[in-house]
Phi, psi and omega in degrees: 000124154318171163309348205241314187276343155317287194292348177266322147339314209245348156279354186251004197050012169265166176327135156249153164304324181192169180277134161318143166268191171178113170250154198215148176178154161263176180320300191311293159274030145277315182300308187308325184279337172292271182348291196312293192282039173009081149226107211310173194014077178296334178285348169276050179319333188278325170236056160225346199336292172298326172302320172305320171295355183268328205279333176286340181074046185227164227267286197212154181265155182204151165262221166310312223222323211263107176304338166265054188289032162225356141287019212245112178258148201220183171277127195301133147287107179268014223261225170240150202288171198262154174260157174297155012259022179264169174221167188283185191243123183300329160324346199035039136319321194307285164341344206240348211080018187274094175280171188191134178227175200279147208213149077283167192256120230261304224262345181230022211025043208254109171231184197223158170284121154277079190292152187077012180277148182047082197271122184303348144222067176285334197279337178325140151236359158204135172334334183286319173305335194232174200260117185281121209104322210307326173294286194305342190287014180267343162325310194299337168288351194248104158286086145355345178233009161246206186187113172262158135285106176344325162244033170054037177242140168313305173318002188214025162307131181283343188306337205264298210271007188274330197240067168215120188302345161249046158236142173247124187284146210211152157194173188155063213214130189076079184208039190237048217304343198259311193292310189307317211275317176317311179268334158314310203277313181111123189323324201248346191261307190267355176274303171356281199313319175315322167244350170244352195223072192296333213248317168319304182312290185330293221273354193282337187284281185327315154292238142082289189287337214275302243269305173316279239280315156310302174311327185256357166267334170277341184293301216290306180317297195263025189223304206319330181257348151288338192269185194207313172212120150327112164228134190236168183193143192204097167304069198268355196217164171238196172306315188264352180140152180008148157254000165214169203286147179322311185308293198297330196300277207305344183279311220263274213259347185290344181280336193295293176313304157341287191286322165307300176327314203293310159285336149352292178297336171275016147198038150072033189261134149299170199229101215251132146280100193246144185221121181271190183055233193228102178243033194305308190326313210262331188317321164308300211315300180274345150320284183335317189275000148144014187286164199265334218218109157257145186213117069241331185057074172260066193308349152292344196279129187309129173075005158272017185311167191294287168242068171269307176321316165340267219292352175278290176273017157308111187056032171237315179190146202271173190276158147210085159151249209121286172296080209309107163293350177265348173232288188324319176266325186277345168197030159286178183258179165279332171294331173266001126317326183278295175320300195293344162294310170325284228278331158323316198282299174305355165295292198254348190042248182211060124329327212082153179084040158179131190250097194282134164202188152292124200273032164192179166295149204263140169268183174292129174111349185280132170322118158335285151355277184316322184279299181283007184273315173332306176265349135275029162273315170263325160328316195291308193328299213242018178261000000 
């Protein structure tokens, strides 16, 4: 079997000839493993990709969220770009009024969006201050029947680029119900609100939900028989567990996903969930509602070891990623990255239901080493 027909095998729990791969890194250590594979104009990552990906012996790039990142398609914007000192966001928060100002990482020149700064409604204090609609009428910025590659190069066009196996055509965007209703309000404002200020939360949730489920019914309506996999993400946890109580998830945001899964599922796309920390409370919730793919699998985060996770999502629903970037790739050897590989492939063997990768974009500072003893930890299995 190819690679495309592999990783859809195995998102699907059937038998594989071997587990699918996926790499994740930002630029800064995507340039470095180029330099490292002496392959030229490391800054053109979009038409350099596939050598790296051949010289790692891995399967497809994927980001945070998107099983494709150089495949990941969105809706034309028409409205107007954020003015200083904000900027845009690759999520198009920006689109919502949603600010973002630029972070760097200093010591690797590495910069970023910083999402959620100054929230457009930290000031609110009651629903009655805001106009029911002020979201969705923002739909009206979007043509729905035109479609991009995120990274505008003609060569990554879908017309060029659909039948080619090493791309999974991807779409999925403002599909974040938790993160939106957080950044409008302000993180700290809006968990408040949840309990004290209830009728504010409701109603800032209820636009919130109106604006995903239309927005992600019109991507689906002109994109939806073109694409292949949904990806979606919602940072509902930290490290130690939920950021709101299991209760408040399921009344509030599990119907919103309900209803997203559902159209989704009416063309057959897959349905990838990414969530960082520890979301064991909720993790069920959402498998019962059909998602196909949870992703991230951030095994430091407590009570996420590799196998407790096993034993939840075996033959419910498959993983993508695993491979701890905060310990295991930032400051392990390759032998213990090889062992923690071993023991993934001894879990799951080829069954199906687990796509190994990072279980985030690889940071700056990870040993170079470390990123290829994964794929070659799985190559050797099976060679």
């Amino acid at each position: 079997m190819n690679k495309k027909e592999r990783l859809f095998r195995s998102i699907k729990l059937q038998n594989v000839d071997r587990i699918p791969t996926t790499y994740r890194g930002n630029d800064y250590i995507s340039k470095k493993l180029m330099n490292y594979f002496n392959i030229g104009s490391p800054d053109n990552l979009e038409l350099n990709y596939k050598e790296l990906m051949n010289k790692l012996g891995c399967d497809f790039w994927s980001t945070g969220s998107k099983m494709g990142k150089f495949s990941t398609f969105i809706p034309e914007y028409l409205g107007p770009e954020p003015e200083e000192p904000y900027v845009k966001d690759t999520n198009m928060f920006y689109t919502l009024g949603i600010n973002s100002a630029l972070g760097e990482f200093k010591e690797y020149n590495v910069y970023y969006a910083n999402i959620g700064v100054d929230p457009p409604l930290y000031d609110v204090d009651s629903a009655s201050e805001l106009r029911k609609g002020f979201l969705t009428e923002k739909l009206d910025l979007f043509n729905f029947k035109s479609y991009r590659n995120r990274y505008d190069n003609n060569k990554l066009k879908y017309e060029i680029i659909c039948n080619d196996i090493d791309y999974v055509i991807t779409i999925g965007t403002l599909n974040n119900p938790f993160m939106i209703c957080s950044y409008l309000r302000g993180m700290d404002k809006f968990l408040m609100d949840l309990m004290i200020n209830k009728e504010l939360a409701e109603f800032i949730i209820g636009e919130v939900s109106e604006l995903c489920i239309e927005f992600n019914k019109m991507e689906l309506e002109h994109f939806g028989n073109k694409a292949e996999y949904y990806g979606s993400w919602d940072d509902v946890a930290d490290q130690n567990g939920l950021m709101l109580q299991p209760e408040l998830f399921k009344k509030y945001f599990l119907p919103i996903y309900k209803k997203l899964i559902e159209n989704v599922q009416k063309y057959e796309l897959i349905y990838g969930w990414h969530c960082c920390g520890n979301v064991n409370e909720i993790l069920p919730l959402m498998i019962e509602s059909g998602i196909d793919v949870f992703d991230v699998v951030q095994t430091s985060a407590r009570d996420m070891d590799i196998d407790k996770i096993y034993k939840i999502c075996v033959n419910k629903v498959c993983l993508h990623g695993a491979i701890d970037v905060q310990r295991v790739l930032a400051s392990g050897t390759p032998k213990e990255v090889e062992n923690y590989v071993k023991k993934i492939i001894n879990l799951w063997n080829n069954k199906g239901g687990i796509i190994i990768a990072p279980s985030h974009e690889t940071v700056p500072g990870t040993p170079l080493e470390n990123i290829i003893a994964i794929y070659q930890a799985v190559n050797l299995a099976y060679s």
